[in-house]
C-alpha positions in Angstrom: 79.1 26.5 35.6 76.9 27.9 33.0 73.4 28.4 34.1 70.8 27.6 31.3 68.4 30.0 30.9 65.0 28.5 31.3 62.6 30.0 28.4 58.6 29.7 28.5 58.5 27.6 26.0 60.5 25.0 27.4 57.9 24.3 29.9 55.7 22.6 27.1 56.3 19.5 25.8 57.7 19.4 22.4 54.8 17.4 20.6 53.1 18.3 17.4 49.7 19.6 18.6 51.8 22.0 20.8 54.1 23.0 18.4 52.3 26.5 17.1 52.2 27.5 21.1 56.3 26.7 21.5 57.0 28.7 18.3 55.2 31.5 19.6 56.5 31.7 23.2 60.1 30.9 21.4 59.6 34.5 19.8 57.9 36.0 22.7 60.0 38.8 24.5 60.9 36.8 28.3 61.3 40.1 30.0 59.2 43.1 31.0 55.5 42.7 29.1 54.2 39.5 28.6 51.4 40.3 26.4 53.4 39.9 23.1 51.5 41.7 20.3 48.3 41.3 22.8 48.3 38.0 22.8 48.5 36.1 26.3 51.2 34.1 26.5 50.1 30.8 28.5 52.1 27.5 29.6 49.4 26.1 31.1 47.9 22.5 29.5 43.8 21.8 28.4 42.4 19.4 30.5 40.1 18.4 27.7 42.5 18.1 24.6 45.3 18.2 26.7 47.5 20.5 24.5 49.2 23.5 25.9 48.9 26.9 25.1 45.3 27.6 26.2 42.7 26.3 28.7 39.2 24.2 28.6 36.9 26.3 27.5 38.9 28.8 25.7 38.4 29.6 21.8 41.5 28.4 20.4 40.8 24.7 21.7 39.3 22.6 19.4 37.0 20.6 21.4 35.4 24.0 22.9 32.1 24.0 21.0 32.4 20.1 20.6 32.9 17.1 23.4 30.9 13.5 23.9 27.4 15.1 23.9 26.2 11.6 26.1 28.7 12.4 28.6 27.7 15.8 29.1 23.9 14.8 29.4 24.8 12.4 32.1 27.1 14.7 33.6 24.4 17.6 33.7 21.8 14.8 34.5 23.7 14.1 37.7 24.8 17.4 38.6 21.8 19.1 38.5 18.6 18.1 41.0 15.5 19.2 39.0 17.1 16.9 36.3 16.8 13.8 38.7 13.2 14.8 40.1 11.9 15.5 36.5 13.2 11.9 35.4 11.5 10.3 38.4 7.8 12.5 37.7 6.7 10.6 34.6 7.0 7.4 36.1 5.1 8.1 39.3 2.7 10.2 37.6 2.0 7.1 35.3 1.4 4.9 37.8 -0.8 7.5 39.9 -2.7 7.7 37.0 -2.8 3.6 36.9 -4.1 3.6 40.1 -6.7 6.2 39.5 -8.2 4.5 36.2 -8.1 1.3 38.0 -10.0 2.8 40.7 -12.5 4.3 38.5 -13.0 1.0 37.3 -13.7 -1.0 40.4 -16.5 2.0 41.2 -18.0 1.1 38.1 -18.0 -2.1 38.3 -19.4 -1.8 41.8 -22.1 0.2 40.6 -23.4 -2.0 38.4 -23.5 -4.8 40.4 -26.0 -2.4 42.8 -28.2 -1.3 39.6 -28.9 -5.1 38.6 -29.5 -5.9 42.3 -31.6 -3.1 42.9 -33.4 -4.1 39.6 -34.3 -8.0 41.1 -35.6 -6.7 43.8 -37.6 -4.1 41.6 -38.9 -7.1 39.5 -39.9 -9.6 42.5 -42.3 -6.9 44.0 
């Protein structure tokens, strides 16, 4: 019954985007300090490139500073509620401002009519 020893890097698959991180973790001392040469050793798998070795956000992935910019706008579009008001304020300011020409308008036109009665009756006396 021989036990095998599990090692840290065993608990990444062996694929070739994770390979640097299993070479590492293969030379990595397993016992006492796990901050080999400073470095933070780290099994745990990106959720956005979905390597292993680091974490979303972290320098060494390569989609940190990059991603699907129209996702993100979406995503901060929908997660953020000034973002949903602001959308919705052109529009209804537009057709306030619709209404209010329109109204202006109608006055106008109103007016008029009143002048050129007012004028008849001027004109008959």
């Amino acid at each position: 019954e021989t036990k095998e020893e599990e090692r840290p890097e065993d608990a990444i698959p062996d694929l070739p985007e994770n390979q640097a991180t299993r070479d590492f973790l293969k030379n990595a001392p397993s016992k006492g300090l796990w901050l080999p040469m400073g470095l933070e050793v780290k099994t745990m798998q990106c959720w956005r490139c979905k390597a292993y070795g680091h974490r979303t956000g972290d320098r060494e992935c390569p989609l940190a500073t990059t991603g699907n910019v129209d996702l993100e706008a979406s995503r901060i579009a929908r997660e953020d509620p000034m973002a949903m008001a602001l959308a919705k304020r052109p529009r209804e300011e537009a057709s306030s401002l619709r209404a209010l020409v329109e109204d202006v308008r109608r006055d106008e036109r109103k007016r008029k009519k009143r002048r050129k009665k007012e004028k008849k009756k001027r004109k008959r006396k």
